[in-house]
N, C-alpha and C positions, 0 to 999 in steps of 0.2 A: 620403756614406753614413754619416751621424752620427745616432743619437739619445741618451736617458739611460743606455739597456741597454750601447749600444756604447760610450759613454764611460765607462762604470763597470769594462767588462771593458780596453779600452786603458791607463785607470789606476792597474790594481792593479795590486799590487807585493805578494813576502811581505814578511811583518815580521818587523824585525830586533829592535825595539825598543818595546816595550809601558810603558805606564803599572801600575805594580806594585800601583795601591793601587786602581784601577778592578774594578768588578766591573758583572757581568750579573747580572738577577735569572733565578729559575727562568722566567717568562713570557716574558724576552726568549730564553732559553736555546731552549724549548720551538718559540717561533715560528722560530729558524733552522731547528731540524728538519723543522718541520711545511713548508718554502720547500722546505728538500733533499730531502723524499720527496716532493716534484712532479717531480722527475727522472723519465726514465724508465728504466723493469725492462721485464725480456726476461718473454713472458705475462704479465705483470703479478703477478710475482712478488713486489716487494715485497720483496727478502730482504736487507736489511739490519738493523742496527741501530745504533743512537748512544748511547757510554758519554760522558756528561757529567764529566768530573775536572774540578770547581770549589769544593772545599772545600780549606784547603789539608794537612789528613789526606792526603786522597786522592790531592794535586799529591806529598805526601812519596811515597807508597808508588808514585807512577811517573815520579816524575826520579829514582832509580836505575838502572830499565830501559829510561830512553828516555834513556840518552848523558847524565844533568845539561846536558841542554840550556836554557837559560834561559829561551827561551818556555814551558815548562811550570809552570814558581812563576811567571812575571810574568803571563802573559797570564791575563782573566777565566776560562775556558773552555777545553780543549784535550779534543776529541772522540776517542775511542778509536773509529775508525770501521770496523766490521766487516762482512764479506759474508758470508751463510750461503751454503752450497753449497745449487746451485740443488735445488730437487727439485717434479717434478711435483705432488706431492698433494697438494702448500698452495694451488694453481689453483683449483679451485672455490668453496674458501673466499673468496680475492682476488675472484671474479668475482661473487660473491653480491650486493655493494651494487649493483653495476652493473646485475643480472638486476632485482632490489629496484628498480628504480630507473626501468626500463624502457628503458635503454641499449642495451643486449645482451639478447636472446633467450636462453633458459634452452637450446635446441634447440645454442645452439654450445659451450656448455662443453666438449663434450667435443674437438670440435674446435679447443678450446685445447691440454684436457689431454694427451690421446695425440700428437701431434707431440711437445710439450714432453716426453713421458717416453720417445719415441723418439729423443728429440736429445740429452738429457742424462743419463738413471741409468744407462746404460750404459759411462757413459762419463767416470770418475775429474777426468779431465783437464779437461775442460768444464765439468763441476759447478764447479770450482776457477774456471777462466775466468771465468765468470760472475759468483761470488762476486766476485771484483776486479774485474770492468767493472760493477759494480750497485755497488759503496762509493765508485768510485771517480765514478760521476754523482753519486751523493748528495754527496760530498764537495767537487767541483766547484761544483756547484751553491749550496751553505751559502759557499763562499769569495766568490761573484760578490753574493749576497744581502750578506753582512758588510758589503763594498766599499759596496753601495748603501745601509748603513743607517750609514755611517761609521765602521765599525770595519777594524783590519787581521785579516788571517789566516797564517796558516805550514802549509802541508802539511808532514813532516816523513815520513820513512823511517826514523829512528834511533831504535833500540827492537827490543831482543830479546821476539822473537814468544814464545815458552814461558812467561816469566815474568809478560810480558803477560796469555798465555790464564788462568795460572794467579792470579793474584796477582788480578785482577779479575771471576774466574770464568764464561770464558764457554766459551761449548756445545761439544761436542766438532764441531758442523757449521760452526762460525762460525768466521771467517777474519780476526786482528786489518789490514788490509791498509795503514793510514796513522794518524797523529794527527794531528788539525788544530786547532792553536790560535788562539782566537777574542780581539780584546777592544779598549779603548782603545789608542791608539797612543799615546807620545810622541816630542817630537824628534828626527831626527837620521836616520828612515829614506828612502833609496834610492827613487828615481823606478821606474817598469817599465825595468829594462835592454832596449836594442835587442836586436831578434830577427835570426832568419837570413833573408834575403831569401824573397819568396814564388818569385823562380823557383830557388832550392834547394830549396824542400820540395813545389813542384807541377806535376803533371806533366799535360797536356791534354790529353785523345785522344779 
């Protein structure tokens, strides 16, 4: 059970170790995104966004608040990857290409909308949920794409959220959830470490 998709995901590894002087252009930049919002959103919400830090201005003003962790000044790219809390009334917008398009029936919008506003603005906690399982496909997604285009990647967690929100301005709905940085690799990084056996993490019934 091998092809190039499943060889690319058994071969990554994060990186430890980036080429400092490597860069991406805005186009190669642009096409990882445009790969990670093929992910999928809950109704096709779409709620994410991707703050690009690849200048090295912009690497100064966040390896203070993301730990001086060194993939931030070395690697091309390290993505400020955000979830907006889910919210029904961006759905009809989302489905318009679709309806335009003749995919979807203009008749079931609604039968998007209303579950989705019955499942989520009610409900603090889920809106939140959401936002992290929607950054968190996109971000998946842009690491498995890197892998295939021969770059390494780093999800990272290390980074205070406030200064984050604040220091790169983003929306009081938008949720900074990971940084992932993108870019040339050089020598010296780590194969995929072995995993936990699959009969530890699966259960058959």
């Amino acid at each position: 059970m091998t092809n190039a998709v499943i060889e690319c995901i058994l071969s990554r590894s994060s990186t430890k170790y980036y080429d400092p002087a490597a860069t991406l252009s805005d186009d190669q930049i642009r096409e990882l995104v445009q790969i990670g919002t093929a992910a999928p959103t809950s109704f096709h919400m779409q709620n994410w966004r991707f703050i690009a830090v690849r200048t090295p201005e912009a690497k100064s003003r966040l390896s203070p608040i993301a730990w001086n962790q060194p993939a931030i000044t070395d690697a091309a790219v390290t993505f400020i990857v955000c979830g907006k809390l889910a919210d029904s009334s961006v759905i009809p917008e989302r489905l318009a290409p679709l309806v335009e398009s003749g995919v979807m029936p203009a008749k079931m919008v609604p039968e998007w909308e209303i579950p989705a506003r019955n499942l989520y603005m009610e409900y603090p906690q889920r809106r939140r949920d959401e936002a992290v399982r929607t950054a968190s496909f996109g971000a998946a997604t842009i690491i498995f794409a890197a892998r295939s285009l021969g770059l390494g990647s780093t999800p990272m967690i290390g980074f205070d959220a406030e200064p984050v929100h604040r220091e790169f301005g983003l929306a009081e709905d938008e949720v900074p959830v990971l940084l992932l940085a993108v870019g040339p690799e050089r020598p010296g990084n780590w194969a995929q470490k072995p995993r936990r056996p699959v009969t530890d993490v699966l259960h058959l019934v």
